[in-house]
N, C-alpha and C positions, 0 to 999 in steps of 0.2 A: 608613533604608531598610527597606521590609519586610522579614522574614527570610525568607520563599518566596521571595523574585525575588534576594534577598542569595545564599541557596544554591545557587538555579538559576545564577545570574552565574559564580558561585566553580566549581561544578560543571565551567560550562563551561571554564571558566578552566585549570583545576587537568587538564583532558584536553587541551586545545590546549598545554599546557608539555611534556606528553612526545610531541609530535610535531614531527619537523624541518617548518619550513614555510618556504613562500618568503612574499616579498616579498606578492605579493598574497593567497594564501593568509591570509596575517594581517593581512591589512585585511579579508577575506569574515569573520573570527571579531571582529574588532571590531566588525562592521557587526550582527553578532549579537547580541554585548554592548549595545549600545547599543540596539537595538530592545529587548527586555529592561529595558533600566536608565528606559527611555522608556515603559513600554506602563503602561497604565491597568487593565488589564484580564490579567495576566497568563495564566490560565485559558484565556479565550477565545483569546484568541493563541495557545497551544499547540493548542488542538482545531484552530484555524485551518491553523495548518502541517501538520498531517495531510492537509490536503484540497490539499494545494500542494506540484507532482511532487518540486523540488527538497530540501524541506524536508520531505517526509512522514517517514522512515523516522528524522532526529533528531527529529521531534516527537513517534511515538509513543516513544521512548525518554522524553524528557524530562514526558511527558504521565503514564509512568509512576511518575517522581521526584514530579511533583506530586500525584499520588496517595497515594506513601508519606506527603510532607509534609501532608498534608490528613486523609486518611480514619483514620490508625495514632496512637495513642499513642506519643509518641516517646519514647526513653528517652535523655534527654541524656546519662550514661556512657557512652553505645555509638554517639553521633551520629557521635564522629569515624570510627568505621571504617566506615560507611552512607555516609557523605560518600564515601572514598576507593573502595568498591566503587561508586556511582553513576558518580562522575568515570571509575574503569578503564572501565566499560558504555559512556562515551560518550567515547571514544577509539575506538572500531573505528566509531561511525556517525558522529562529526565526520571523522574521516579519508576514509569514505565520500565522502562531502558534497565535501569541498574537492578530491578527486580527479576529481571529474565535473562540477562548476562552477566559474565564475571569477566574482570579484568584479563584474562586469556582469550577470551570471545572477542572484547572490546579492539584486544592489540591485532587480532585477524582482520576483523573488520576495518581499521584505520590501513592495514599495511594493503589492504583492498583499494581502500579508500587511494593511496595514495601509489597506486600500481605496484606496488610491490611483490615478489615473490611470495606464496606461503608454503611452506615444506609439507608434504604429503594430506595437498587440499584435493578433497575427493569430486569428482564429477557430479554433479545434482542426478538426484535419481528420485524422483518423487512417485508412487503409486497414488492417483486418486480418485484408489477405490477401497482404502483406506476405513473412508467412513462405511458403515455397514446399514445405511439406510436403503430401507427396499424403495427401489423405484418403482416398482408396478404401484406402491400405498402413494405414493408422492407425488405419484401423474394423475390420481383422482384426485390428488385438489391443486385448488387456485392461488394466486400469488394473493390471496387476503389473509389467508394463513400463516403468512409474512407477517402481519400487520399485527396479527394476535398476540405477537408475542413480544410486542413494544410498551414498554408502561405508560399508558396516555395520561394517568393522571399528573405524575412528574414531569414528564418528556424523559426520563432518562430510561436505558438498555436495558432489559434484561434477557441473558442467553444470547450475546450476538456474535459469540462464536460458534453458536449451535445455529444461528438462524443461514449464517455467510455459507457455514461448511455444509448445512443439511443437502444443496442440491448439486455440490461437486461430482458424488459419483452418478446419479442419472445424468447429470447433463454429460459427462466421460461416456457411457455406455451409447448415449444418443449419437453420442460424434462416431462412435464406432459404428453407428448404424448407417450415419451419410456415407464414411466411407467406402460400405458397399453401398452404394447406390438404396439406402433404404430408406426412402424418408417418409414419415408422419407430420404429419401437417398440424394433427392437435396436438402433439407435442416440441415442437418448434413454437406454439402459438404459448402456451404454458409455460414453456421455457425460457421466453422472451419475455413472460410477465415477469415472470420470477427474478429473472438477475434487474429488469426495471425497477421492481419494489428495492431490494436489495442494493441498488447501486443509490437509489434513493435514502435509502435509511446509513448508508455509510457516507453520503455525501454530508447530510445533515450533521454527523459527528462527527465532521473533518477528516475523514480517511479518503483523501484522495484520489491515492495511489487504485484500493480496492472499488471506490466507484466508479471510477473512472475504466476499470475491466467490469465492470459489468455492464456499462453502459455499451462497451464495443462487443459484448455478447450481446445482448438483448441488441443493438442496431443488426448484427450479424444475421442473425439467427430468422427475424422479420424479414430481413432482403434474401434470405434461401427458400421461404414462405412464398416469398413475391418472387421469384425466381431473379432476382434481379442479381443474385449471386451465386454461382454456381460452388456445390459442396465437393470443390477436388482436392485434393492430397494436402496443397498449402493452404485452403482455405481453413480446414479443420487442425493443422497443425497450429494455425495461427490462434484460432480461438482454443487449444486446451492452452496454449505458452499463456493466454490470460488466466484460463482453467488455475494452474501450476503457478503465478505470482499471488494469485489473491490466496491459495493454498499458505505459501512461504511466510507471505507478510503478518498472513491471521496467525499463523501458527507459532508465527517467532523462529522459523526454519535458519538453523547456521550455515547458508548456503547463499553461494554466487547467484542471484538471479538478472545480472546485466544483461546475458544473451536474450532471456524470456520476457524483461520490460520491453529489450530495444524491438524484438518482432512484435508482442503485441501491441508498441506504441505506431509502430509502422504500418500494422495491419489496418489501427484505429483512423492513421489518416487514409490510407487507400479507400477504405470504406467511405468517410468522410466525401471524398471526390466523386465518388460514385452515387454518392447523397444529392449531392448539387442538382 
C-alpha cells in the first residue's frame, strides 16, 4: 500500500480509538477508511472534501498531513511523534464530523466525493436572510465589536457561530443595494472591516475555507470603495457565492457547495490580479 494513504488510514484510525463512538458512528469512520483505502488519486480526494459541507473542515486538516507528507523532508527518528501529533489534530475534527452527520449523510457525501450519482439530491437554495439581525443596529457599529466577543483571557471562541453569521444578512441586503446602483460608502467601509476582523478570527482557528471568503469580501468590497471595481451583476454574484459558502460550512449545510467554492475561488484570484 502507499505510505501517504498507509499514514493517512492509520492517522485516522489511531483518532477514532480515543473517541467513544456508537454503533453508527463507526461505520461513518469505516466508510472513511475505505474511500481512502479505494481512492486512486488520494490528493485530489482531499482538495475534493474541502469543497463538500460535511467533509470540509476534516479535509483541510488532512489536506494539511498531506502536505507535511509531500512538500518536507521527513526525518524518519521523529516520524513517530508527527504521526501522534497529526492523529491528536484530527480527534477534535473527526469528533466534529461524526457529532453533526450520520452514516446516511456521510455515504452522500463520499458518493459526492467520488462523482457519483445521488438520487433525489435537491438544488442548493440557501436564503441569507435567515438570520434576523437588524441591520440599520449593525451598521452603527464597528468591526471591534467583533473582537468583544473573543475570550482573550484563554484565546479560545466563544459564540463564533453567532460572531461569522451576525453580518450575513446586512452585508445580502447591501449587495442588493449595489445592484441597483446604490451605493454607501460608509457601509462598504464597515463592511469591509467586519469580514477583515472575521476572516481574521477564523484564520486563527484554522478555518480556512471561511477566511479565506472573508478576506475576498473585505478585498472586494474596499476596491468598489476605490472604484477600482465596478458593482455589476457578476461582481455581486460573485461575493454572495462567498456570502452562501461560509453560510453552508458554518452551518453544517447537507448541500453541494462546488459550484459556489469554484466562483468564489475564481472571483478571489480575478480580484488578486487586479490587486497587482
Amino acid at each position: 500500500m502507499d505510505l501517504i494513504k498507509q499514514y493517512i488510514i492509520q492517522s485516522l484510525t489511531a483518532a477514532s480509538n480515543n473517541l467513544r463512538l456508537t454503533t453508527h458512528q463507526l461505520e461513518a469512520v469505516g466508510l472513511l477508511r475505505e474511500t481512502f483505502l479505494n481512492s486512486k488519486d488520494i490528493e485530489s480526494d482531499i482538495k475534493k472534501m474541502k469543497t463538500i459541507t460535511e467533509l470540509s473542515t476534516l479535509g483541510i486538516r488532512l489536506n494539511e498531513v498531506y502536505n507535511y507528507l509531500t512538500t518536507n523532508k521527513i526525518d524518519f527518528l521523529k516520524i513517530s511523534e508527527k504521526f501522534k501529533e497529526h492523529s491528536r489534530f484530527l480527534i477534535s475534527d473527526l469528533s466534529h464530523l461524526l457529532e453533526i452527520v450520520n452514516p446516511l449523510l456521510i455515504k452522500k457525501a463520499i458518493k459526492r466525493l467520488r462523482g457519483e450519482p445521488i438520487e433525489d439530491e435537491k438544488e442548493i437554495n440557501y436564503d441569507l436572510t435567515e438570520d434576523k439581525t437588524d441591520s440599520n443596529q449593525l451598521i452603527k457599529k464597528n468591526s471591534t465589536d467583533t473582537k468583544e466577543l473573543v475570550d482573550e483571557k484563554d484565546g479560545e471562541l466563544k459564540n463564533y457561530e453567532e460572531i461569522i453569521l451576525k453580518p450575513i444578512k446586512p452585508v445580502d441586503n447591501m449587495l442588493k443595494s449595489l445592484a441597483k446602483n446604490e451605493t454607501n460608502h460608509q457601509d462598504l467601509t464597515r463592511f469591509a472591516n467586519i469580514m477583515k476582523v472575521n476572516g481574521e478570527l477564523s484564520a486563527k482557528n484554522e478555518f480556512e475555507i471561511i477566511a479565506e471568503m472573508h478576506n475576498i469580501i473585505s478585498t472586494a468590497l474596499n476596491m468598489i470603495k476605490s472604484r477600482e471595481l465596478m458593482p455589476g451583476k457578476s461582481v455581486v454574484d460573485s461575493i454572495r457565492a462567498c456570502l452562501i459558502v461560509i453560510v453552508a460550512v458554518v452551518r453544517g449545510k447537507d448541500v453541494d457547495i462546488t459550484r459556489y467554492l469554484n466562483r468564489a475561488e475564481d472571483f478571489g484570484k480575478e480580484i488578486d490580479v487586479l490587486n497587482i
